[in-house]
C-alpha positions in Angstrom: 102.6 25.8 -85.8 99.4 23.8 -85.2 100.2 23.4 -80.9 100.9 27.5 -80.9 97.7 28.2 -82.4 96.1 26.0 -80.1 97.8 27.3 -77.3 97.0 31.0 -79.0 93.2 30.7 -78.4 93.3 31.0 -74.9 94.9 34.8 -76.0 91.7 35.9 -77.4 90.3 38.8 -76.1 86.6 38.3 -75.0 84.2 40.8 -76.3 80.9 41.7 -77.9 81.7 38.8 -80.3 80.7 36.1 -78.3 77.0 35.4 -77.4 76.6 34.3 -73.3 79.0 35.5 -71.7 79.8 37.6 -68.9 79.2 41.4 -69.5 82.5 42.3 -66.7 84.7 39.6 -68.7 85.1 42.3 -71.7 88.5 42.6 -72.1 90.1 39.5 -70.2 91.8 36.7 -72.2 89.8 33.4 -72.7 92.4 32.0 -70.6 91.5 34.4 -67.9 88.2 33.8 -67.7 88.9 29.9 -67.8 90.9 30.6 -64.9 88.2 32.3 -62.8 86.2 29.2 -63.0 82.8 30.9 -62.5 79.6 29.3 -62.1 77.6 29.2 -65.1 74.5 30.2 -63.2 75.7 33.1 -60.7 79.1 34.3 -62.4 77.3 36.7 -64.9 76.3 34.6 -67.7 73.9 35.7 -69.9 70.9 34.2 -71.6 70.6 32.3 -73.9 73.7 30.2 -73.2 74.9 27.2 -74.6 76.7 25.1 -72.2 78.7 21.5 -73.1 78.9 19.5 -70.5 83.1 18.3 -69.0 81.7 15.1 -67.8 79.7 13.8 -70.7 82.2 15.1 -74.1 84.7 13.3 -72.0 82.9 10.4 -71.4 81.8 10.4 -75.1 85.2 10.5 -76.3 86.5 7.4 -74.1 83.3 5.5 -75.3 84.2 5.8 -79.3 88.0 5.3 -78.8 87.3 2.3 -76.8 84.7 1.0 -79.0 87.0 1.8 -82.2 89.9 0.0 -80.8 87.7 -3.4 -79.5 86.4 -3.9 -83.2 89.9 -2.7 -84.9 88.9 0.3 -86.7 91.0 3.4 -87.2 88.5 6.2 -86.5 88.7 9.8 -88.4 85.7 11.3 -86.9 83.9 14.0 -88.6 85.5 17.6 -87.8 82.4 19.4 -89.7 79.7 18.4 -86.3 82.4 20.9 -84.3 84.5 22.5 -86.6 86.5 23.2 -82.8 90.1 22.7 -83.1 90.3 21.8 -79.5 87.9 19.3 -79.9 90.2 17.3 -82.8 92.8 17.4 -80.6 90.8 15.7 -77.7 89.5 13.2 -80.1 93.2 12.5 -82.0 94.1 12.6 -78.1 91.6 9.4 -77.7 92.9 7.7 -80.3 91.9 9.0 -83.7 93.7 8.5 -86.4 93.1 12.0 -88.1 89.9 14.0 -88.4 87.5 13.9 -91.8 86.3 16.9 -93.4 84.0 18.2 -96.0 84.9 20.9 -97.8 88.6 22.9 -98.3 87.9 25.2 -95.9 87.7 23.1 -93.2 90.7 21.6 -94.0 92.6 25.1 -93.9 91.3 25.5 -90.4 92.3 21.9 -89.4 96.0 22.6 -90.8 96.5 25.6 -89.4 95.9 24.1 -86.2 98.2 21.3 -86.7 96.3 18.4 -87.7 98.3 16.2 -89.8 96.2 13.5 -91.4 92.9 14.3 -93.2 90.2 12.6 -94.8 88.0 15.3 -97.2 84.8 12.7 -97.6 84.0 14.9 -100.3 84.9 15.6 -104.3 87.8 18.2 -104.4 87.4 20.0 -108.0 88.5 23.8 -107.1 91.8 24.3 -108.7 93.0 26.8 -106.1 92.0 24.6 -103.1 94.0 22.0 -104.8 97.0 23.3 -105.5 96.8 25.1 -102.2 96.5 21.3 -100.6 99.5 20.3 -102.8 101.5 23.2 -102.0 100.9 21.4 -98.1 101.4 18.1 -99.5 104.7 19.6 -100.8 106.1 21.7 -98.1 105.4 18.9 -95.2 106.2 14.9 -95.8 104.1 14.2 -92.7 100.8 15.7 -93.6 98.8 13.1 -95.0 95.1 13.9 -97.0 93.2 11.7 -98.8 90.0 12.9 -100.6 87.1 11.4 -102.7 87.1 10.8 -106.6 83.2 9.7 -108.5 83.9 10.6 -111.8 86.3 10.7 -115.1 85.6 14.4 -115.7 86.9 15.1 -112.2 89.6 13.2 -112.3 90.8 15.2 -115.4 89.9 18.2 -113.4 92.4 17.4 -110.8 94.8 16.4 -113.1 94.8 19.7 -114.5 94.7 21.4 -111.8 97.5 19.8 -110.2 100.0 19.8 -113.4 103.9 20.3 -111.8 103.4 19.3 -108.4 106.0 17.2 -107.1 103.6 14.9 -104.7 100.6 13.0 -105.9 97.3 13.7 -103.8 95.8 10.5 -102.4 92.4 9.8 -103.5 89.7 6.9 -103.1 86.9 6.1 -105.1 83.2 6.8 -103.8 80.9 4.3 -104.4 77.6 5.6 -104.3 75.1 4.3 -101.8 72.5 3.6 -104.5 70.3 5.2 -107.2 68.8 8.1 -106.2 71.3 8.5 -103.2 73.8 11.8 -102.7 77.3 11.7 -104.4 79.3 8.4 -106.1 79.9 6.4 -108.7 76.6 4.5 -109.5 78.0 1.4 -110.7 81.4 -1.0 -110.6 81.8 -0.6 -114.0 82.2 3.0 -113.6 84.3 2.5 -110.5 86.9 0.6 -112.7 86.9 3.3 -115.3 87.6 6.2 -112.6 90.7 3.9 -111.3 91.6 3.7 -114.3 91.6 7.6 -115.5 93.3 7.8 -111.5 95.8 5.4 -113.4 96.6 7.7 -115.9 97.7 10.3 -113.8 100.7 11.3 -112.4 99.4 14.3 -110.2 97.0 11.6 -107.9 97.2 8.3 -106.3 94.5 5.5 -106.2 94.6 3.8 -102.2 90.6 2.7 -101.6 87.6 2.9 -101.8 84.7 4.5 -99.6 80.9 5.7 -99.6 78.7 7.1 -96.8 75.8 4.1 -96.0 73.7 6.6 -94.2 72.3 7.3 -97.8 71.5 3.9 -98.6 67.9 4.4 -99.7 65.1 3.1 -97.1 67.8 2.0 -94.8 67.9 -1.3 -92.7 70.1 -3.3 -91.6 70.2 -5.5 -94.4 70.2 -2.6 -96.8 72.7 -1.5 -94.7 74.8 -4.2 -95.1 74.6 -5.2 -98.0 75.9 -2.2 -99.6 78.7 -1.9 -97.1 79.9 -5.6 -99.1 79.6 -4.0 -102.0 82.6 -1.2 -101.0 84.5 -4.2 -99.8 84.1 -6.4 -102.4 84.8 -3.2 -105.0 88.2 -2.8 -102.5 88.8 -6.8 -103.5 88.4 -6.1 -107.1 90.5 -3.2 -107.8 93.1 -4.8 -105.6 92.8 -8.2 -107.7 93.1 -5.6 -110.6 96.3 -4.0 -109.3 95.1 -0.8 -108.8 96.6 -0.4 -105.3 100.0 -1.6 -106.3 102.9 0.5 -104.6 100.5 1.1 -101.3 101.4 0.7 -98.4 97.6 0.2 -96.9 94.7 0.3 -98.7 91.9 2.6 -97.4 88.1 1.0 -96.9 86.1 4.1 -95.3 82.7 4.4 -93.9 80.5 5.5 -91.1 78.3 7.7 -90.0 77.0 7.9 -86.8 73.7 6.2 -87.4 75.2 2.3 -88.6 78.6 2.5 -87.3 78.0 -1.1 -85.6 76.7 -2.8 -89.2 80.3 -0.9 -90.6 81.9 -2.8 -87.9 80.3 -5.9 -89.1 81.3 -5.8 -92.6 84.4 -4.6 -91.9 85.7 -7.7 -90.0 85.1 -9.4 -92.7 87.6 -8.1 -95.2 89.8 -10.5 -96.7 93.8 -10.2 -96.6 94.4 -7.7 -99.2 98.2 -6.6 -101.3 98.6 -4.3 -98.4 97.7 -3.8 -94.7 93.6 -2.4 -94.9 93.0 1.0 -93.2 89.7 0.4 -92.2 88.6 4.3 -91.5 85.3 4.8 -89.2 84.4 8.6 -89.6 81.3 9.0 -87.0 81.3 12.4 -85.7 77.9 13.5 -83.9 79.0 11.2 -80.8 81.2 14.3 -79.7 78.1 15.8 -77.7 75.4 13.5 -79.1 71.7 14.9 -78.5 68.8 14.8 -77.0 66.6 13.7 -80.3 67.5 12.8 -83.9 70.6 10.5 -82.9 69.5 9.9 -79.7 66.9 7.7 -81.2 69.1 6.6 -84.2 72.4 5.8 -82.6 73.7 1.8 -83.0 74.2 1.7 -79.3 70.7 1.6 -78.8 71.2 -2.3 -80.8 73.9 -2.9 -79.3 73.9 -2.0 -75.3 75.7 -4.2 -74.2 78.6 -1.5 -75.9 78.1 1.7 -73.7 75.7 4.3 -74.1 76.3 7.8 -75.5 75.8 10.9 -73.6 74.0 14.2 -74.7 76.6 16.7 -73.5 74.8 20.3 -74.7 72.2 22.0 -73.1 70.6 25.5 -73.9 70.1 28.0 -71.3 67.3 30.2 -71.8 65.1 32.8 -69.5 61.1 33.2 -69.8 61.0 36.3 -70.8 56.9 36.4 -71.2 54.1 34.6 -69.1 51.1 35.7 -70.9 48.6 32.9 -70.1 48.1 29.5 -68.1 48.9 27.6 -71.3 52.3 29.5 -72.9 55.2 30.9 -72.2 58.4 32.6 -74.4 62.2 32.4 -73.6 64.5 34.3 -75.2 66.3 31.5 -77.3 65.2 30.7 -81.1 66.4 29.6 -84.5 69.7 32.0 -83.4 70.6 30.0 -80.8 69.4 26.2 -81.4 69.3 23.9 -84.0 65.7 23.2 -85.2 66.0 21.3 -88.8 65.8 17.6 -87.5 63.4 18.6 -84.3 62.7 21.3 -82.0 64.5 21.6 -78.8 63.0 19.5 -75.8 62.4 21.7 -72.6 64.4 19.6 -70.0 64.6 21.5 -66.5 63.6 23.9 -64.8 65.7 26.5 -62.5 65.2 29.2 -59.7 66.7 30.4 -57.0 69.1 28.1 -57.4 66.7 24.9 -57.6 66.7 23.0 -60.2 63.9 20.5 -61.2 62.2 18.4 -64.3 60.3 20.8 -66.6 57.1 18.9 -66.0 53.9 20.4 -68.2 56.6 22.2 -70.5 57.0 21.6 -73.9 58.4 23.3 -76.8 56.0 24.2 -79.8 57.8 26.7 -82.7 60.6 28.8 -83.0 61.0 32.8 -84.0 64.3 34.5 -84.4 64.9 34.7 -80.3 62.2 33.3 -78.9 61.0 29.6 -78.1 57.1 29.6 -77.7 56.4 27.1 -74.7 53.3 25.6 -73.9 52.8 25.0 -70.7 50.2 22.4 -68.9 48.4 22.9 -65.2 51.0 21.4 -63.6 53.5 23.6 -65.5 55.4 25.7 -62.5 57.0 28.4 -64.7 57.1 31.9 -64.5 59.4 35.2 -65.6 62.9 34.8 -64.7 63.1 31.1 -64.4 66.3 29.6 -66.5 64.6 27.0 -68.6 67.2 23.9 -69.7 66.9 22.9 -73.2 68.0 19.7 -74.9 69.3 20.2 -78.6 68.6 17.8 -81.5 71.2 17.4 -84.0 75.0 18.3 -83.2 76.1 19.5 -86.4 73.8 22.5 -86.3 74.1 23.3 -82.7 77.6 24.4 -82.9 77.5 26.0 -86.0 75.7 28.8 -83.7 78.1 29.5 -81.1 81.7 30.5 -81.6 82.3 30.2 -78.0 81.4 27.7 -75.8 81.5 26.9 -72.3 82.7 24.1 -70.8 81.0 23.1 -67.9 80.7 20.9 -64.9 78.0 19.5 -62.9 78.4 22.0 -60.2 77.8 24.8 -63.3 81.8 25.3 -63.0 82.8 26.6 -66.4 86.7 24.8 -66.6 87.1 25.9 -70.3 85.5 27.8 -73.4 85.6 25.6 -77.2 86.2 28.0 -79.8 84.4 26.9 -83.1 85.5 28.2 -86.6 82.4 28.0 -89.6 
């Protein structure tokens, strides 16, 4: 089912829907217009269009499968930054062992197109997303999901919900990243009651433990690392406990894309346990990385000697509106690029063909469609020019665009990623 709705994407029709693309393509398939292989910047494009680039997604997928597999982590990368079922194939492709998600919808989305191991790093309470995950659970022996527990009360929840199913869901318990932080269970104390409720089920099954260190508070290294031994030594005690007994592995999950290297760390350093450890990386801006907020926050800044990831989206927009010296407007906004973490960064500029740095050219607010630009003296920018932005923040940059193109560093569009928020 999964590979035929894969394959069915290239089937849709391309129309009004779909923000940037050519005018004359109405009515081809997506896999027609893949097959034309038009230039981004003569084959009738429109602006704003966002634009991923073949070279770098491809070369940011090799870098995380090769730096998963050197530290001997399995690596469930985080499907909500794309939510593009083409994309979870490339990275499963690379060597992923499933794809993480956050919330039941994404999970339909991921099973429909065929992916058969899921991680929800999120509490699941909604009785009819639950049974309609058992009813999965039930109706394939391959599909494996695993999803977060941080409380009694939703454990009974759960429980109830999931009364006559034939196939226990697999859950871990969240340990919280500290007071004050997001979701978890505050303390170890707690954490042993939970496993215990877990215990007292028949409808789920205890195999880890996991937490999201990116909410440790005032994060450092040591911060950092110190709460990552915390979740390992909580995966130590429930296993001493017997809480993992009839496991095959035992699940220790973390990782965002901001520590991945301190999780690497820690996670060397877990002792032999009952059962094989599954030790689950679930990183997920590296897909296209950026030009700002994880540009400056990414581990491989620490660590170089690793690789270095590649910002693989950029934004094309037209000035639209020279009305002094000192400004300019394109016709891209809060529509068309993510702005919560930082504004986009004008990159390059291009006419006639020509491209060249956008020197003088920065970007100061956002409206609906427009970009206000300042522009300095030696600012060479008028109406018409393509202006080349860089995005900040992946996980709001797709969410924008259900249809992406794919494209080379000739401006060859070789595909189109379909998104689905």
């Amino acid at each position: 089912m999964g590979i035929e709705a894969l394959a069915r994407l290239a089937d849709e029709r391309v129309d009004h829907r779909f923000k940037g693309l050519p005018p004359d393509a109405e009515g081809l398939t997506v896999g027609e217009l893949a097959a034309q292989r038009r230039n981004l910047f003569t084959g009738g494009f429109t602006t704003p269009v966002l634009a991923l680039s073949a070279e770098r997604l491809e070369h940011n997928l090799s870098l995380m499968e090769a730096y998963a597999a050197r530290h001997g982590l399995a690596f469930a990368p985080h499907g909500k930054t794309s939510m593009a079922p083409q994309l979870f194939h490339r990275q499963i492709e690379h060597g992923a062992w499933g794809i993480t998600l956050a919330v039941a919808h994404q999970v339909r989305v991921a099973r429909e197109f065929g992916i058969q191991r899921v991680f929800l790093a999120n509490e699941l309470v909604d009785p009819a997303a639950l049974r309609w995950v058992a009813d999965r659970l039930a109706a394939d022996a391959d599909f494996r999901f695993i999803c977060y527990v941080d409380s009694v009360r939703g454990v009974e929840l759960m429980d109830a919900a999931l009364t006559g199913t034939t196939r226990p869901v697999d859950v871990v318990v969240e340990l919280a990243a500290g007071e004050g932080a997001r979701t978890g269970v505050r303390t170890e104390a707690e954490c042993a009651a939970v496993a215990d409720a877990v215990a007292a089920t028949t409808t789920l099954r205890l195999v880890g433990v996991a937490g999201y260190e990116g909410e440790v508070p005032q994060p450092d290294p040591d911060r950092v690392r110190a709460w990552l031994r915390r979740l390992v030594a909580l995966a130590v005690d429930l296993d001493m406990a017997g809480r993992f007994a009839g496991c095959d592995e035992i699940v220790v999950s973390a990782g965002g894309s901001a520590w991945f290297d301190a999780v690497a760390d820690v996670f060397a350093e877990i002792p032999e346990l009952s059962a094989t450890v599954l030790k689950l990386l679930r990183s997920g801006a590296y897909v296209s990385h950026d030009h700002g907020h994880y540009r400056r926050i990414t581990p491989f800044t620490r660590i170089p000697e690793e690789g270095a990831l590649e910002p693989a989206f950029r934004l094309w927009a037209q000035v639209v509106s020279r009305p002094s010296p000192q400004q300019a407007f394109v016709n891209a906004g809060k529509r068309d690029a993510a702005y919560d973490l930082d504004l986009p960064f004008a990159q390059v500029v291009r006419r006639d063909g020509e491209e060249r740095p956008a020197t003088g050219v920065s970007v100061t607010a956002l409206s609906d469609q427009h970009a206000w630009l300042r522009t300095t003296p030696e600012a060479d920018v008028q109406v018409g020019d393509w202006i080349g932005l860089g995005l900040s923040h992946p996980c709001t940059s797709f969410d924008k665009w259900q249809l992406i193109p794919v494209v080379e560093a000739d401006g060859t569009v070789v595909d189109y990623v379909r998104t689905f928020f």
